[in-house]
PDB file of N, CA, C and O in Angstrom:
ATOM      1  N   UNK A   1       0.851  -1.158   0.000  1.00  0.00           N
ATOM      2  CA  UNK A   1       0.000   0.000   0.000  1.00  0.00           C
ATOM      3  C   UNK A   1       0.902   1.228   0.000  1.00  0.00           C
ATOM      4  O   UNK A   1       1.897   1.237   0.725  1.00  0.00           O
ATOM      5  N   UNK A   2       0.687   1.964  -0.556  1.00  0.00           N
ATOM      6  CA  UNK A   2       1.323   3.541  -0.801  1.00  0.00           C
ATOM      7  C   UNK A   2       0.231   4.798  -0.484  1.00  0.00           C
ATOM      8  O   UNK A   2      -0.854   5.127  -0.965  1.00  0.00           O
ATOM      9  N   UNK A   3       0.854   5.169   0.275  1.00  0.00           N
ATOM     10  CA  UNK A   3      -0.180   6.775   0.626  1.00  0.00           C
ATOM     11  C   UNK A   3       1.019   7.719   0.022  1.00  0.00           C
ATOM     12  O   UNK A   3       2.239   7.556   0.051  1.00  0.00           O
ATOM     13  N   UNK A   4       0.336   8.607  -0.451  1.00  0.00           N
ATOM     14  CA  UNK A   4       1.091  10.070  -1.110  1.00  0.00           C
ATOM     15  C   UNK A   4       0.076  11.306  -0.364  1.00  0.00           C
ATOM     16  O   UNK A   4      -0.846  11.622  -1.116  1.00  0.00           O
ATOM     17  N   UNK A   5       0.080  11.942   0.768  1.00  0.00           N
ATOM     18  CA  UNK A   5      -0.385  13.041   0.924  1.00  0.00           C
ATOM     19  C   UNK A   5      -0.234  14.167   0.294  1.00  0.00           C
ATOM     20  O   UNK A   5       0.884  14.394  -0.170  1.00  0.00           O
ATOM     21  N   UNK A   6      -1.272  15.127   0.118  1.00  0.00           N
ATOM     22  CA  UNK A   6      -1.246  16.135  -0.831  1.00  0.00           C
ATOM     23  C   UNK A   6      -1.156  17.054   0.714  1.00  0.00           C
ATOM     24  O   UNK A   6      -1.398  16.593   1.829  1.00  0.00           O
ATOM     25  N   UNK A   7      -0.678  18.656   0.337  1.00  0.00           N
ATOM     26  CA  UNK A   7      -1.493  19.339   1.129  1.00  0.00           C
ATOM     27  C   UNK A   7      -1.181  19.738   2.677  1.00  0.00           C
ATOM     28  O   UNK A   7      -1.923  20.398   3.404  1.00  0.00           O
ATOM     29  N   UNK A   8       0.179  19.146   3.039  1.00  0.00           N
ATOM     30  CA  UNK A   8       0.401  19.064   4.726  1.00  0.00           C
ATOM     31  C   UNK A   8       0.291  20.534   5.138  1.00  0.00           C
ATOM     32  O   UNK A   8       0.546  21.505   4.425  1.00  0.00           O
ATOM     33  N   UNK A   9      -0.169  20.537   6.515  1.00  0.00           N
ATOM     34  CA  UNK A   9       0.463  22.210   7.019  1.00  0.00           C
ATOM     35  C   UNK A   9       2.021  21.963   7.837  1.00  0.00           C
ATOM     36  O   UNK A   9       2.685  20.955   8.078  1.00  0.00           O
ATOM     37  N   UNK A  10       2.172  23.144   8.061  1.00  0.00           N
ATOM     38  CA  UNK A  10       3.459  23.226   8.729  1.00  0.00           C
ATOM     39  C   UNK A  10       3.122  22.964   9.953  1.00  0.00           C
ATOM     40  O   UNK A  10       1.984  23.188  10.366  1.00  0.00           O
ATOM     41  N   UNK A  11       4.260  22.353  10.838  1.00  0.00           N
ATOM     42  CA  UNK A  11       4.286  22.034  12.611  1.00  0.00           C
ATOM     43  C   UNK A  11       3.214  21.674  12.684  1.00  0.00           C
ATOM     44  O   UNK A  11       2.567  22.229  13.572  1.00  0.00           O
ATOM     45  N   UNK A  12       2.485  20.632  11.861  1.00  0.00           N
ATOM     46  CA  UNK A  12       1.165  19.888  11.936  1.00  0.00           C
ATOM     47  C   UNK A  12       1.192  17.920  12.542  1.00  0.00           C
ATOM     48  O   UNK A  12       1.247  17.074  11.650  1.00  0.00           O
ATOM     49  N   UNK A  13       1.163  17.627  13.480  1.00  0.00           N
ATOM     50  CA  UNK A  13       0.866  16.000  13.865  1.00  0.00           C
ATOM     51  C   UNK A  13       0.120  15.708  13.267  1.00  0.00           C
ATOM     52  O   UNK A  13      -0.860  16.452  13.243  1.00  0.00           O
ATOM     53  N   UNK A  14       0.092  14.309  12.308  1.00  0.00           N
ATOM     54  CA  UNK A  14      -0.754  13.929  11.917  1.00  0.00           C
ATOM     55  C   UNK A  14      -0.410  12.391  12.726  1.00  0.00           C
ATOM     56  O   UNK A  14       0.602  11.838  13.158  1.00  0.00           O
ATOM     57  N   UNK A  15      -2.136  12.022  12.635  1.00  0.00           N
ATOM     58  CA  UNK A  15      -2.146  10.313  13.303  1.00  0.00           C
ATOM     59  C   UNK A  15      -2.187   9.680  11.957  1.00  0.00           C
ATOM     60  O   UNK A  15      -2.704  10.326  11.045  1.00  0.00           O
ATOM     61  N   UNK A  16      -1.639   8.331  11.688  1.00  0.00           N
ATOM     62  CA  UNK A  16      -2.062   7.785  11.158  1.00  0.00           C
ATOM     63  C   UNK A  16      -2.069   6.279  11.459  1.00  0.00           C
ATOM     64  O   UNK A  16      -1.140   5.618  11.924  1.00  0.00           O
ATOM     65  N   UNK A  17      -3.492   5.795  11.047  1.00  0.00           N
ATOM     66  CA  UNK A  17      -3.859   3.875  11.596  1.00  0.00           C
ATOM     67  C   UNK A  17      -3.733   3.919  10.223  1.00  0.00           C
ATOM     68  O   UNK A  17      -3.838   4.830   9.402  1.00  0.00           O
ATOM     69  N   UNK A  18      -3.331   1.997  10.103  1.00  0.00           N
ATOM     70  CA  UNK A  18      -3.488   1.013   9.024  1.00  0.00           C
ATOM     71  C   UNK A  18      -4.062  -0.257  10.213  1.00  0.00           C
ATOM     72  O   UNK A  18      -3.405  -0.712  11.149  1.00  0.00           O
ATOM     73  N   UNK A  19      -5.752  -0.691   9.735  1.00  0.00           N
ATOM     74  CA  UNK A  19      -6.493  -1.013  10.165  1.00  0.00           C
ATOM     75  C   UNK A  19      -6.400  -2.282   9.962  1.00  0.00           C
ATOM     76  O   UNK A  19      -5.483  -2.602   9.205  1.00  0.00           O
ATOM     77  N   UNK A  20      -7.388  -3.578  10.610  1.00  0.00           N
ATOM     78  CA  UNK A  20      -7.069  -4.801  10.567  1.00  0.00           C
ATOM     79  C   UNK A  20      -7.780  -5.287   9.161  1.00  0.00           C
ATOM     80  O   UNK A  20      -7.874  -6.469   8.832  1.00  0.00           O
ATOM     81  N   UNK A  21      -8.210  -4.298   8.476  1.00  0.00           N
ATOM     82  CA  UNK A  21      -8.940  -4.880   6.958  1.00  0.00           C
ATOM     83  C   UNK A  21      -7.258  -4.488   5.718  1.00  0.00           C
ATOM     84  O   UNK A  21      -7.439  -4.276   4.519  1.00  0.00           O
ATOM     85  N   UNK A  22      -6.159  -4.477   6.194  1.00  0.00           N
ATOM     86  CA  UNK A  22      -5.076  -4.071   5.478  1.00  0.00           C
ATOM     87  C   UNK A  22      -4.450  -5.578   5.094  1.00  0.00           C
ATOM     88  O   UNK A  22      -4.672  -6.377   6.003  1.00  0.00           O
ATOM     89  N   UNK A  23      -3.856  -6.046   4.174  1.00  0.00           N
ATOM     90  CA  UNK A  23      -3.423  -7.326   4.046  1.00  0.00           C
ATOM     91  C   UNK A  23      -2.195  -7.505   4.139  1.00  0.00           C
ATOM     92  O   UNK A  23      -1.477  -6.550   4.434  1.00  0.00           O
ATOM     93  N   UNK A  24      -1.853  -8.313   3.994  1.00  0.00           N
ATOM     94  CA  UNK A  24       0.034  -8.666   3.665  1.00  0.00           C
ATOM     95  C   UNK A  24       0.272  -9.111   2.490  1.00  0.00           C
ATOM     96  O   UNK A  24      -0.666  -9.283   1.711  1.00  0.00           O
ATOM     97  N   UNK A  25       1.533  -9.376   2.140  1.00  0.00           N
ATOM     98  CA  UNK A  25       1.696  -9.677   0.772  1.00  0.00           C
ATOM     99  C   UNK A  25       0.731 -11.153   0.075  1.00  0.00           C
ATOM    100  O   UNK A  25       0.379 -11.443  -1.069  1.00  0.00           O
ATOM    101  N   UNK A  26       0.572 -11.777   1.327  1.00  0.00           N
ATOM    102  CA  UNK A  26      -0.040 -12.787   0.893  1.00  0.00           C
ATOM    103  C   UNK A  26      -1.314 -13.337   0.700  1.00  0.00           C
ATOM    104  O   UNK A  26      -1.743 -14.369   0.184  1.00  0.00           O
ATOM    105  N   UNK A  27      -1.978 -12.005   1.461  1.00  0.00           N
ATOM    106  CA  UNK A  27      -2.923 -11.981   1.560  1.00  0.00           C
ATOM    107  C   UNK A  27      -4.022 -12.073   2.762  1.00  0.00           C
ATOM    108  O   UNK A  27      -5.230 -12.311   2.759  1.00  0.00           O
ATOM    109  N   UNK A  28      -3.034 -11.766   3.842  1.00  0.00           N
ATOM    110  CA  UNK A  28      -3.608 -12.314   5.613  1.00  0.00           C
ATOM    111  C   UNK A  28      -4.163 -11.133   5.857  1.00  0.00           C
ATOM    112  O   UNK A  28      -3.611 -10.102   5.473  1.00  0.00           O
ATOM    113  N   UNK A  29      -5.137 -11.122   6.416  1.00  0.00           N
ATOM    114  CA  UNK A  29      -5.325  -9.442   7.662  1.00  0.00           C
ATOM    115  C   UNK A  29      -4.771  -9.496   8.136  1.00  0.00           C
ATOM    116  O   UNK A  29      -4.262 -10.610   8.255  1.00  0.00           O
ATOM    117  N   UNK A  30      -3.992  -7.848   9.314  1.00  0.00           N
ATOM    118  CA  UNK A  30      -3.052  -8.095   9.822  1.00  0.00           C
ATOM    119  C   UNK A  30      -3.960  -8.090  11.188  1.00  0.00           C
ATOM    120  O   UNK A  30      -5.152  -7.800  11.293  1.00  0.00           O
ATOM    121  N   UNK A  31      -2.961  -8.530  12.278  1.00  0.00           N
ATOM    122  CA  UNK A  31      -3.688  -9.294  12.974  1.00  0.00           C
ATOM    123  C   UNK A  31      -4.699  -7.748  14.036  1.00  0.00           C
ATOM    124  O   UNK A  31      -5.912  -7.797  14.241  1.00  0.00           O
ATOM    125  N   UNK A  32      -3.895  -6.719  14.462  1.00  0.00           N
ATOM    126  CA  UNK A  32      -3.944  -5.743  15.157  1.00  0.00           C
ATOM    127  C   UNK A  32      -3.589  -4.157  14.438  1.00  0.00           C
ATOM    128  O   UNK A  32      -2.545  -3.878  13.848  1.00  0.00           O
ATOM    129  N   UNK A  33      -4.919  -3.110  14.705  1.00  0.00           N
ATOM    130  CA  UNK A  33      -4.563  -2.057  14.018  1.00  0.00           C
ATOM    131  C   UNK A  33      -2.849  -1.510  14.712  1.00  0.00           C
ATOM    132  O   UNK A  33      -2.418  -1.631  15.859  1.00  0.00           O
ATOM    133  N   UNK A  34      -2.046  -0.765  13.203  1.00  0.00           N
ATOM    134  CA  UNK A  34      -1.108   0.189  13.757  1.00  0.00           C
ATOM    135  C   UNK A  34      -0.935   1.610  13.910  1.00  0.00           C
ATOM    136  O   UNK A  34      -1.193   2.219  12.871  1.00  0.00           O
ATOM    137  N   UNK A  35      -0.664   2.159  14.650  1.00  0.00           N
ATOM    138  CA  UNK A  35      -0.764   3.255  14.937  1.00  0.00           C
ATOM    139  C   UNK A  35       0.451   3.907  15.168  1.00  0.00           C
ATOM    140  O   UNK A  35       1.434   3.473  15.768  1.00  0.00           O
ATOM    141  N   UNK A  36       0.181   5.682  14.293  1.00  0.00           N
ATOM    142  CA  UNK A  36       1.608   6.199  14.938  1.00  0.00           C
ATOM    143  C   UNK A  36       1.089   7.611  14.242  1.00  0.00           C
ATOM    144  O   UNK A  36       0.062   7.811  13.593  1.00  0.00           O
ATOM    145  N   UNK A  37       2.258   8.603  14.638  1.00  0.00           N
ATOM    146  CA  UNK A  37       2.462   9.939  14.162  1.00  0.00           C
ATOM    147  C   UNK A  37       3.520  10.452  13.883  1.00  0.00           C
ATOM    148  O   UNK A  37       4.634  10.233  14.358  1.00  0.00           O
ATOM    149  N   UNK A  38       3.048  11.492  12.719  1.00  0.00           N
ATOM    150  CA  UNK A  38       4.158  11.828  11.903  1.00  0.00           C
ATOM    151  C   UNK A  38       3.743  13.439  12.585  1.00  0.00           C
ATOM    152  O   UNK A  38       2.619  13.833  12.898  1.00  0.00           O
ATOM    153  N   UNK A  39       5.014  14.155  12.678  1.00  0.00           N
ATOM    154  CA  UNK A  39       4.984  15.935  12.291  1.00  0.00           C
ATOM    155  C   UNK A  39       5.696  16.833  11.296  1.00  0.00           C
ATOM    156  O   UNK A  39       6.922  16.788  11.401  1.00  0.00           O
ATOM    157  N   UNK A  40       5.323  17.463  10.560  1.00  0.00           N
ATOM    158  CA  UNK A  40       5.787  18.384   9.637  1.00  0.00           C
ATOM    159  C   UNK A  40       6.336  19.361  10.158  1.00  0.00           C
ATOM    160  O   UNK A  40       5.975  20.095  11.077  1.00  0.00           O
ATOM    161  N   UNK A  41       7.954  19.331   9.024  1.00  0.00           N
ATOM    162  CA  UNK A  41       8.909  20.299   9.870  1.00  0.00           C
ATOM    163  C   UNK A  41       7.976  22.052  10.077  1.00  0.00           C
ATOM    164  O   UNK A  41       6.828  22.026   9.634  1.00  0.00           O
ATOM    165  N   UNK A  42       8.262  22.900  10.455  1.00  0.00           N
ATOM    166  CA  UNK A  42       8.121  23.924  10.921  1.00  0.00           C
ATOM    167  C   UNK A  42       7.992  25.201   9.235  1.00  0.00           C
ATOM    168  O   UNK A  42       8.597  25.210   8.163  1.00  0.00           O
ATOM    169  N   UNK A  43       7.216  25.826   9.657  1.00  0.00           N
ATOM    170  CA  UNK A  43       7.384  26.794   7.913  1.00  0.00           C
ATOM    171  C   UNK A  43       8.782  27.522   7.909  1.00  0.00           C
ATOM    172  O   UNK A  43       9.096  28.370   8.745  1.00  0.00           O
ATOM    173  N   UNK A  44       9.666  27.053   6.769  1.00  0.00           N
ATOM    174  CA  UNK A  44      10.568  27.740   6.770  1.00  0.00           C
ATOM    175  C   UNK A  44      10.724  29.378   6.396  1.00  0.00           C
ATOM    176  O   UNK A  44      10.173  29.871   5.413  1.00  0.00           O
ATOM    177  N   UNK A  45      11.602  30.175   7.380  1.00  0.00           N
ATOM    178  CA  UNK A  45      12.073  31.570   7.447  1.00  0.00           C
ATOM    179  C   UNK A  45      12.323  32.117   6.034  1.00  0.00           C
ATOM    180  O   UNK A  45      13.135  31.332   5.544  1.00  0.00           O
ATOM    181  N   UNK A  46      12.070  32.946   5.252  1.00  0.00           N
ATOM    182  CA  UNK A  46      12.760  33.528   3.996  1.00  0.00           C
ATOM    183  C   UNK A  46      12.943  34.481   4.353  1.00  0.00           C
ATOM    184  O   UNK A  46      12.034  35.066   4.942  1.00  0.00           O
ATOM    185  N   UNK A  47      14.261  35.126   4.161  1.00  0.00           N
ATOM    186  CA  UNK A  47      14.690  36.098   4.600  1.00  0.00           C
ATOM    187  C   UNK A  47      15.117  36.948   2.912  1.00  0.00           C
ATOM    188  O   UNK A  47      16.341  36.893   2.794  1.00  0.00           O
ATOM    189  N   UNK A  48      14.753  37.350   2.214  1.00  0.00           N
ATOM    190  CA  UNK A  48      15.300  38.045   1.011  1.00  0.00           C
ATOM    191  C   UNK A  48      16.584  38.853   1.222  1.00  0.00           C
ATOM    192  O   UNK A  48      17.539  38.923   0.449  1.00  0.00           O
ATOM    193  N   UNK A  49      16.420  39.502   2.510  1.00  0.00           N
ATOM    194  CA  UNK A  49      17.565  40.502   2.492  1.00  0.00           C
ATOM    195  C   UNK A  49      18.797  40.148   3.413  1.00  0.00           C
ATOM    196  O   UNK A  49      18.514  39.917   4.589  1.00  0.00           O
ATOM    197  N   UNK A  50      20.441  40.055   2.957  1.00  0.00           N
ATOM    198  CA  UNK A  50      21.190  39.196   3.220  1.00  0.00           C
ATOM    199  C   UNK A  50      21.387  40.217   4.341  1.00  0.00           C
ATOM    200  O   UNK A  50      21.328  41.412   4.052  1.00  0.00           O
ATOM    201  N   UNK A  51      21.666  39.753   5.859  1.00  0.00           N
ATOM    202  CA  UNK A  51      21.987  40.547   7.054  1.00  0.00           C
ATOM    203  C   UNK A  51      20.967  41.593   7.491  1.00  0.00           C
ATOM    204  O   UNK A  51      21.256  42.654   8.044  1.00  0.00           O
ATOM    205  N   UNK A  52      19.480  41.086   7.113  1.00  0.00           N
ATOM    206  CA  UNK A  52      18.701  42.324   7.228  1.00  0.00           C
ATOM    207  C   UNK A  52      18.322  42.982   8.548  1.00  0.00           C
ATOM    208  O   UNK A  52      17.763  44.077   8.606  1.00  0.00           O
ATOM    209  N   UNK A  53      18.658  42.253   9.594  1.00  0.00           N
ATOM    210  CA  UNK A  53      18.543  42.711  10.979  1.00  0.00           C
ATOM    211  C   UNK A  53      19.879  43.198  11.418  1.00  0.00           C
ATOM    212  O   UNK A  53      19.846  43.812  12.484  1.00  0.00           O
ATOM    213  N   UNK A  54      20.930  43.087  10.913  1.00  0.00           N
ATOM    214  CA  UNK A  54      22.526  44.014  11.155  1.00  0.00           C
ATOM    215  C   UNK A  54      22.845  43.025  12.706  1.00  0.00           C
ATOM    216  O   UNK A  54      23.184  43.337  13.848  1.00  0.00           O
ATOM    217  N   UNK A  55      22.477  41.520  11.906  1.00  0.00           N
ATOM    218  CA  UNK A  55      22.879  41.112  13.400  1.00  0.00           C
ATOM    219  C   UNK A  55      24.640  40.613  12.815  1.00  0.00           C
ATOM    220  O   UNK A  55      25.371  40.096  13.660  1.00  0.00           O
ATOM    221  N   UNK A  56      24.968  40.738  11.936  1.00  0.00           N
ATOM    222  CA  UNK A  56      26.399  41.140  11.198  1.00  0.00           C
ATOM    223  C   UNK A  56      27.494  42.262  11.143  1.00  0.00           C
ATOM    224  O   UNK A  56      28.501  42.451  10.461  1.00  0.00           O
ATOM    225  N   UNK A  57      26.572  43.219  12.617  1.00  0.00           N
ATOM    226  CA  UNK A  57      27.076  44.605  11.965  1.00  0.00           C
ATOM    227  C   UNK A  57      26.410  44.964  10.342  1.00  0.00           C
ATOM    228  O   UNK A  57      25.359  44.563   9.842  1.00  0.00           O
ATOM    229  N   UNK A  58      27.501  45.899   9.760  1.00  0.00           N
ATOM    230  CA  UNK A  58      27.091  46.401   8.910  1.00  0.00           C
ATOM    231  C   UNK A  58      27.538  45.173   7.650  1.00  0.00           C
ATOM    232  O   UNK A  58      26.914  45.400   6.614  1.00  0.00           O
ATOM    233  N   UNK A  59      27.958  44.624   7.603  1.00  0.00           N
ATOM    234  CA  UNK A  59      28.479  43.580   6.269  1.00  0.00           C
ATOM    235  C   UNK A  59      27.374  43.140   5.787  1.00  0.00           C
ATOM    236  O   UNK A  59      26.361  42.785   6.390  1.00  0.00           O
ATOM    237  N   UNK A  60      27.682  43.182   4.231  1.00  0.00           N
ATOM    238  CA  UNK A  60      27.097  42.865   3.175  1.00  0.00           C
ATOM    239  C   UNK A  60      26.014  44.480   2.818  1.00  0.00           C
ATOM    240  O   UNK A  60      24.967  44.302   2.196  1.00  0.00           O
ATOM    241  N   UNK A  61      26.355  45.793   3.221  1.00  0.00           N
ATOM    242  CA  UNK A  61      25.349  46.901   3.110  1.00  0.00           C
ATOM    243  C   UNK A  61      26.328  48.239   2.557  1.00  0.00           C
ATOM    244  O   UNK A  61      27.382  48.755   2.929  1.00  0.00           O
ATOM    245  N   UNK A  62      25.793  48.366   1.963  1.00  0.00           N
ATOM    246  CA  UNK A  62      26.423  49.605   1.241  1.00  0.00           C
ATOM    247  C   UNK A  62      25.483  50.996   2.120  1.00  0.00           C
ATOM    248  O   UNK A  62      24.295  50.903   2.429  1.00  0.00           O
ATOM    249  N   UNK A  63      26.344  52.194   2.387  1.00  0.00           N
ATOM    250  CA  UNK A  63      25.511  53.064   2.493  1.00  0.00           C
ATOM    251  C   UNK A  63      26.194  54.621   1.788  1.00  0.00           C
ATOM    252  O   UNK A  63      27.284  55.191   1.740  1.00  0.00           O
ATOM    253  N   UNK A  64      24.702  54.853   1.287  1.00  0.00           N
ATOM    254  CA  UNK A  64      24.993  56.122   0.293  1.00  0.00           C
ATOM    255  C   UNK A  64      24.078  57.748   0.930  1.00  0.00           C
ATOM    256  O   UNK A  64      23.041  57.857   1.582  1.00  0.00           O
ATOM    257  N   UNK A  65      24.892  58.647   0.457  1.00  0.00           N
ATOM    258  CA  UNK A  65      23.862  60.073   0.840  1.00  0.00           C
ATOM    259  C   UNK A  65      24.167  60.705  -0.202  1.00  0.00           C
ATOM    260  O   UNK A  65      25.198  60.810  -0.867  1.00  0.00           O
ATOM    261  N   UNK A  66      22.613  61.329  -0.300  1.00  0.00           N
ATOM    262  CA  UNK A  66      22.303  62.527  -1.460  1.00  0.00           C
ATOM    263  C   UNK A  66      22.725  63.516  -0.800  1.00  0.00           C
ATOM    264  O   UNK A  66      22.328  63.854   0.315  1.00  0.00           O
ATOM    265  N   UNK A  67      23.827  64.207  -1.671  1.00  0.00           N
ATOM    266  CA  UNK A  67      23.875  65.591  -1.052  1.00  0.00           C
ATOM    267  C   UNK A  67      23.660  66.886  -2.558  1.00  0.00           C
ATOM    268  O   UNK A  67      24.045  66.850  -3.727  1.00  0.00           O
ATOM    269  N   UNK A  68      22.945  67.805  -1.836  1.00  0.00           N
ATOM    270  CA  UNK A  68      23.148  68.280  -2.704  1.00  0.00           C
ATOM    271  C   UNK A  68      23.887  69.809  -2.791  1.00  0.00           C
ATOM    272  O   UNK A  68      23.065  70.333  -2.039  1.00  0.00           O
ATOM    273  N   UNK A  69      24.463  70.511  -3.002  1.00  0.00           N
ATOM    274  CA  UNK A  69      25.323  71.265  -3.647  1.00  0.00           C
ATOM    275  C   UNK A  69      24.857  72.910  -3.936  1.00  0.00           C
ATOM    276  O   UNK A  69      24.617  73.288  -5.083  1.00  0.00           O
ATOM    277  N   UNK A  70      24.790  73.573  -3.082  1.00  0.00           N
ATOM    278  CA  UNK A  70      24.044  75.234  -3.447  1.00  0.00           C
ATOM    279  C   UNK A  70      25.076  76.028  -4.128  1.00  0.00           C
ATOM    280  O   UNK A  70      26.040  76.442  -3.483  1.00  0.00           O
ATOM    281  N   UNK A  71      24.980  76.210  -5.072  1.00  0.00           N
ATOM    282  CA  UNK A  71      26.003  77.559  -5.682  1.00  0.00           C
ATOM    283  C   UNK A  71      25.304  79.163  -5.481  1.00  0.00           C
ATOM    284  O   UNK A  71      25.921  80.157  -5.864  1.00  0.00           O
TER     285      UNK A  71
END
């Protein structure tokens, strides 16, 4: 038997039984349902901007000023 879930959420437990109507290769019921749980890792962080909290200091940031010029 093959399950393919569509659809998980993140940091989600799921239960899952395989019941005593499940067979074996040969064709037996198995004797007792099984039971267990799975959890989905956590939603991962995207961060677009490289060092965007300056917990680097200033690296990887350029900084520029408009100045402008009175004659």
């Amino acid at each position: 038997m093959t399950y393919t879930p569509i659809n998980l959420g993140y940091s989600t437990t799921y239960s899952i039984t395989i019941g005593t109507g499940a067979k074996d290769m040969p064709g037996n019921n198995i004797l007792s349902a099984f039971n267990w749980q799975v959890t989905t890792e956590p939603k991962p962080e995207i961060n677009l901007i490289k060092n965007g909290g300056f917990e680097s200091g200033t690296a990887s940031w350029m900084f520029y000023t408009m100045v402008q010029v009175l004659s």
